[in-house]
C-alpha positions as CSV (number, residue, x, y, z in Angstrom):
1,X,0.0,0.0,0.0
2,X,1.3,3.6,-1.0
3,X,1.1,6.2,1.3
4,X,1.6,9.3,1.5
5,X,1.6,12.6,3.0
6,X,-1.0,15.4,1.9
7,X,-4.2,18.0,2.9
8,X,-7.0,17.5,3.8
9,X,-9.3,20.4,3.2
10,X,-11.6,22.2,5.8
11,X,-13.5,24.9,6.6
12,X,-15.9,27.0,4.9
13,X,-16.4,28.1,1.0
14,X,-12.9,31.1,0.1
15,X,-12.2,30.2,3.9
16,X,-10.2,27.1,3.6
17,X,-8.3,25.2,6.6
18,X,-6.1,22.1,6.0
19,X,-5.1,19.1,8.1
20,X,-1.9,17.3,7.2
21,X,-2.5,13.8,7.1
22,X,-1.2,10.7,6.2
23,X,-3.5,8.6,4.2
24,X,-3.5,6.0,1.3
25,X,-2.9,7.4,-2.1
26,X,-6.0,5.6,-3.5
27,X,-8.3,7.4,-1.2
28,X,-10.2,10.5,-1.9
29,X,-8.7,13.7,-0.5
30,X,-11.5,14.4,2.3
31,X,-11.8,10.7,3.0
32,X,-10.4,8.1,5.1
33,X,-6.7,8.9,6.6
34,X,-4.5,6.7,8.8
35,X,-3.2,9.9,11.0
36,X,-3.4,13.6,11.5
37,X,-0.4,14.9,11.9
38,X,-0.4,18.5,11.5
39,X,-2.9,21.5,10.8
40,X,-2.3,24.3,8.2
41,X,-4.4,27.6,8.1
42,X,-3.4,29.8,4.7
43,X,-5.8,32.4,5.9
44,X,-4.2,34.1,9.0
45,X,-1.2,36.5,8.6
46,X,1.3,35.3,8.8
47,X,0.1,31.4,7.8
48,X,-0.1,29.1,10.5
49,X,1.7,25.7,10.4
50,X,2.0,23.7,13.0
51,X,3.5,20.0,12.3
52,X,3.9,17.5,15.2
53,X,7.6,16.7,14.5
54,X,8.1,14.0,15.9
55,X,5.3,11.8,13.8
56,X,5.9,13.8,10.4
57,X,9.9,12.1,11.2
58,X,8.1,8.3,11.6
59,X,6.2,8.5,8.4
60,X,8.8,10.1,6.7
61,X,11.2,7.1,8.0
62,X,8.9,4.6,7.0
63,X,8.1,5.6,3.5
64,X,5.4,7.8,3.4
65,X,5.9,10.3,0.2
66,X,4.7,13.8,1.1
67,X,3.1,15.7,-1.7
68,X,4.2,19.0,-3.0
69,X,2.4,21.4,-0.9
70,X,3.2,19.0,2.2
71,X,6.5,19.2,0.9
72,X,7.1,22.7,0.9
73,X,5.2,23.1,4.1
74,X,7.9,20.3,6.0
75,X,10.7,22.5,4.2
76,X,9.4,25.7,6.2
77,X,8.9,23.9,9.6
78,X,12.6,22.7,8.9
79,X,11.6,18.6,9.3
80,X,12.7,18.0,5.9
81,X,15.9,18.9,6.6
82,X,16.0,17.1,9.5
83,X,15.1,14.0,7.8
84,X,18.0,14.5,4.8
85,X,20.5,15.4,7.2
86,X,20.7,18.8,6.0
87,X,20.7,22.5,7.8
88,X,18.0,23.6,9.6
89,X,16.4,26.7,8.2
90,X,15.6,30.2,9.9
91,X,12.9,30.2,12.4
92,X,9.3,30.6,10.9
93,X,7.1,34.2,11.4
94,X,5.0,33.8,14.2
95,X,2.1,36.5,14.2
96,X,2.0,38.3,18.1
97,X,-0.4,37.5,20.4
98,X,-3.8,39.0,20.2
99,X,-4.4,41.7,23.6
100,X,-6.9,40.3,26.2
101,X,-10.1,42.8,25.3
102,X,-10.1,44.0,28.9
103,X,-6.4,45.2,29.3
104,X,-7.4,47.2,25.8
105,X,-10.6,48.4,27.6
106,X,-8.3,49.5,31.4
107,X,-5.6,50.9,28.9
108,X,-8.2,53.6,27.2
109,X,-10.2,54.1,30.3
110,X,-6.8,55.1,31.8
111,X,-6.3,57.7,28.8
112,X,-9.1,59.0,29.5
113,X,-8.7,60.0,33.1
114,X,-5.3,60.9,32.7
115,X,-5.8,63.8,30.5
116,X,-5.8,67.1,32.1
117,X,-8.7,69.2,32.3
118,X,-8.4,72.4,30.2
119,X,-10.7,75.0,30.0
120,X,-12.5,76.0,26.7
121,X,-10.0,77.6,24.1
122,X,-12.8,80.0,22.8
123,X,-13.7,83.4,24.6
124,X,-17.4,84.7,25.1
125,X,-18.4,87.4,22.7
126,X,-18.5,90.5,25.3
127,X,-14.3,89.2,25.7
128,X,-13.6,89.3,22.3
129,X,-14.9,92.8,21.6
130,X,-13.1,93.9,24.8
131,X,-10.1,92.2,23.7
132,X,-11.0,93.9,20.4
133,X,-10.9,97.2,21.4
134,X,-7.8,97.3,23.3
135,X,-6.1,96.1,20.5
136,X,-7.2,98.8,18.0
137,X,-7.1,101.5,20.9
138,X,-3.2,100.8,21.6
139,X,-2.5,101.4,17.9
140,X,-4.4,104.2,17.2
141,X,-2.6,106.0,20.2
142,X,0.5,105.7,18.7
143,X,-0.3,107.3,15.3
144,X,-1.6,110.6,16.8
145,X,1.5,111.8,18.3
146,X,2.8,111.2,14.5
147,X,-0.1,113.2,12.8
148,X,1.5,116.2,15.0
149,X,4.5,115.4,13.7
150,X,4.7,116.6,10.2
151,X,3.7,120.1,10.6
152,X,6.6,120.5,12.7
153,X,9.2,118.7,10.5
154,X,12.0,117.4,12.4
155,X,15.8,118.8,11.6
156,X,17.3,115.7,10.0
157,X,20.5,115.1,8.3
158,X,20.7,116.5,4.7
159,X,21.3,113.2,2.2
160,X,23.8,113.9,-0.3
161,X,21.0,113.3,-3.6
162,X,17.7,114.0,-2.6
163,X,15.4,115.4,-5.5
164,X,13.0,117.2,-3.3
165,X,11.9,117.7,0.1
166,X,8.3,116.2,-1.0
167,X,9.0,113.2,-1.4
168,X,10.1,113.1,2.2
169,X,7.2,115.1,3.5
170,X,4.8,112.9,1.7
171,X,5.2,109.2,3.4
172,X,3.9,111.2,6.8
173,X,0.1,111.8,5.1
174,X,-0.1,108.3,4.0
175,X,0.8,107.5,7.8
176,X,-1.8,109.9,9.5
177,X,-5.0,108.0,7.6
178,X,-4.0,104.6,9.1
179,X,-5.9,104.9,12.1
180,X,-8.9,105.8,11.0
181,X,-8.5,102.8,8.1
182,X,-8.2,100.8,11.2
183,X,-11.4,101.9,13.0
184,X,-12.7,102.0,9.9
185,X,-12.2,98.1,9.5
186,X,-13.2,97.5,13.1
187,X,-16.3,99.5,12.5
188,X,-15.8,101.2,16.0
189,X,-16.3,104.7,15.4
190,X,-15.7,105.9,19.1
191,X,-11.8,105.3,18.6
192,X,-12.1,107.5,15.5
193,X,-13.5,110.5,17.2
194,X,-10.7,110.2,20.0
195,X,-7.6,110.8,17.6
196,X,-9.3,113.7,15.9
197,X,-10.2,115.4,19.2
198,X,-6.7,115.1,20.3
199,X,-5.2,116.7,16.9
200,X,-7.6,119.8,18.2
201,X,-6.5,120.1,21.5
């Protein structure tokens, strides 16, 4: 009697799930075997093999021809080579243990409570138009002094090529409209009263 070493298939339809067995060769390939002597799951990442060594050695010893896919399968697990005498192989991928459910579940839950309480990052709407108008009154300070500025010209030092005493005059009327562009784009017209008022006193 021939016999060899081959699959038997399992599991469900695109979900198969193979047992290594050792049957006759004039069997079917789900029917009767003499011996299980390994399982083989293609499915799982990396692909699970697990051969009882010591049995796959006996049959191996006695005969028993494995067929190509059992063949390549004994070549991972490295009992091919032990039964030719050869090198063992490098040691197989094993995929890492799956975490318990619960110590996923403590791990979050202690996430949770270890974050620190902050307050809200956004400001309520009487804030913002303080905040608002601080800003725009702290600039618009600053630009009245320089509206006085131009009609009494400051003594600077004369440069040795410059065309005309406009052009130096003029960058000081573009600066005195800024403030009021800025209340302007605040739309708070109380700030643009204040420089004016100070220009007259």
């Amino acid at each position: 009697m021939a016999v060899k070493i081959r699959l038997k298939r399992m599991g469900k339809i695109r979900t198969p799930f193979y047992r290594v067995v050792v049957a006759d060769s004039r069997t079917k390939r789900d029917g009767r075997v003499i011996e299980e002597i390994g399982t083989y799951n293609p499915k799982a990442d990396p692909s699970i093999i697990h051969i009882e060594s010591e049995r796959a050695q006996y049959w191996l010893g006695v005969g028993a021809q494995p067929s190509d896919a059992v063949a390549v399968l004994l070549k991972l697990t490295g009992d091919w080579q032990q039964f030719k005498g050869e090198s063992a192989p490098g040691p197989m991928k094993v995929a890492e243990p799956k975490r318990d459910k619960a110590e996923i579940f403590n791990e979050a839950l202690k996430d949770v409570h270890a974050e620190p309480k902050s307050e809200a990052v956004t400001t309520s709407r009487p804030a913002r138009k303080k905040a608002a108008a601080k800003s725009t009154a702290a600039p618009s300070a600053v630009p009245a002094e320089d509206s006085l500025a131009p009609e009494s010209p400051a003594p600077e030092s004369p440069a040795p090529e410059s065309p005309a005493p406009s052009e130096s005059a003029s960058p000081a009327p573009s600066e005195a409209p800024a403030p009021a562009e800025a209340s302007a784009a605040t739309g708070d017209d109380t700030d643009a009263e204040a420089p004016a008022e100070t220009a007259k006193s």
